[in-house]
C-alpha positions as CSV (number, residue, x, y, z in Angstrom):
1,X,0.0,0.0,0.0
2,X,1.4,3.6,-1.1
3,X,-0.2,6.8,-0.4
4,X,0.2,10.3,-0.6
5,X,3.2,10.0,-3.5
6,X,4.5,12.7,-4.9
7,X,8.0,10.9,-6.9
8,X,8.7,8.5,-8.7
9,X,8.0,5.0,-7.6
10,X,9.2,1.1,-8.4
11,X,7.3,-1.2,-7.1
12,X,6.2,-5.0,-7.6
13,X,4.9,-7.8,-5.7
14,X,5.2,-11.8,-6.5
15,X,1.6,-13.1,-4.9
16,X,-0.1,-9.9,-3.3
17,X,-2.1,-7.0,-4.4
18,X,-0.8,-3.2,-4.7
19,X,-2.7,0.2,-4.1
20,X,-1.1,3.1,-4.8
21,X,-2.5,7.0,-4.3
22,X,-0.4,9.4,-6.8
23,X,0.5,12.2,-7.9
24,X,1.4,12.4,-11.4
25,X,2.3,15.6,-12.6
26,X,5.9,16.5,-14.0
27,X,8.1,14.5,-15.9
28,X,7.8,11.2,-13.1
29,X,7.8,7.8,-13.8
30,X,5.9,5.4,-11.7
31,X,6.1,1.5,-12.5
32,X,3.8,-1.0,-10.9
33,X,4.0,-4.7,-11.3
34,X,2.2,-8.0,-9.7
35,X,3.1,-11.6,-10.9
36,X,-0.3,-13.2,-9.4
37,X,-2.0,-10.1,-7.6
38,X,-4.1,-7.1,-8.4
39,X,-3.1,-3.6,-8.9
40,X,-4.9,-0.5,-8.3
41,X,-3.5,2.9,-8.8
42,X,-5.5,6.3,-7.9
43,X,-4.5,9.6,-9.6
44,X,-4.9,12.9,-8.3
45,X,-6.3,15.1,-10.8
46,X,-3.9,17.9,-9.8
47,X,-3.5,21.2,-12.0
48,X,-1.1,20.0,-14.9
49,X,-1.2,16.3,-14.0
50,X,-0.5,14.1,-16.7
51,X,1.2,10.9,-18.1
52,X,1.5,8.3,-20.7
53,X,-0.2,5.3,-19.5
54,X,0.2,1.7,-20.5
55,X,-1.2,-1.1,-18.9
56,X,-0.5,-5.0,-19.6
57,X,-2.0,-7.7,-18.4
58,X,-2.1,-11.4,-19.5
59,X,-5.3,-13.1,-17.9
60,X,-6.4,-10.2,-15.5
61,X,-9.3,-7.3,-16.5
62,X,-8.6,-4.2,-17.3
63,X,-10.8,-1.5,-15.6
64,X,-10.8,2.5,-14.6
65,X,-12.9,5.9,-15.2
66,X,-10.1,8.0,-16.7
67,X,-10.1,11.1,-19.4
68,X,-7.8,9.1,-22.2
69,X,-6.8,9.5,-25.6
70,X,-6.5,6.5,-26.6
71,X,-3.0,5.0,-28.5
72,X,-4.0,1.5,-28.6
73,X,-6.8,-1.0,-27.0
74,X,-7.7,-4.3,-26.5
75,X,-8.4,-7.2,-23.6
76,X,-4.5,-7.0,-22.3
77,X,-3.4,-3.9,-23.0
78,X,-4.3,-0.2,-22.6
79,X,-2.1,2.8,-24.3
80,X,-2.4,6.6,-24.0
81,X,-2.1,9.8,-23.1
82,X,-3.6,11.7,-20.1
83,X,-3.8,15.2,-19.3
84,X,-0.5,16.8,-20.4
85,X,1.5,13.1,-21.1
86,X,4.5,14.6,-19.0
87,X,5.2,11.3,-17.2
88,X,4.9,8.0,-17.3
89,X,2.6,5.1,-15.4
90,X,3.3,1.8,-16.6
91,X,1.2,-1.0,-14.6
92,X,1.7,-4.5,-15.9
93,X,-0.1,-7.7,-14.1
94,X,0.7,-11.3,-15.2
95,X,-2.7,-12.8,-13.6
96,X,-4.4,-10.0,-11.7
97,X,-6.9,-7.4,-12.4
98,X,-5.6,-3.8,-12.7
99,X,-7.7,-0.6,-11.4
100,X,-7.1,2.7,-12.2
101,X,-9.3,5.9,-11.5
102,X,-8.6,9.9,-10.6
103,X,-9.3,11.2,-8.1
């Protein structure tokens, strides 16, 4: 569980979930990866938040309630820009179910 981030962050898990509450506004990259768990990220819609997002997942659902321009769409993966694109969120989940929403 992260909260209240407002750097960069790394993380990953082998058999357990992740929740993370961002930030993502500047030129920040945020990775978040789970081998056998879910992963749910939150974004605070800050003035001049944005990021490229891309999500993979192999057998896991893809769900969230972002403002997107979509790059690219299907059941595993989820590619584009939002707000400004200045940084980067890449979540990837080999057999989880990824969450993402603003906040």
């Amino acid at each position: 569980r992260i909260t209240d981030v407002k750097g960069s962050v790394k993380a990953s898990a082998t058999s357990g979930d992740i929740f993370a509450d961002i930030n993502p506004f500047g030129e920040k990259e945020n990775i978040f990866s789970s081998s056998s768990g879910d992963v749910d990220v939150v974004f605070a819609t800050v003035d001049g938040y944005g990021f490229l997002l891309d999500i993979n997942t192999n057998s896991g659902d893809i769900e969230g309630d972002l403002d997107i321009e979509l790059d690219k769409i299907s059941r595993k993966i989820l590619r584009g820009v939002v707000g400004s694109g200045d940084g980067r969120v890449k979540i990837v989940s080999a057999s989880g179910d990824i969450h993402e929403d603003a906040r």
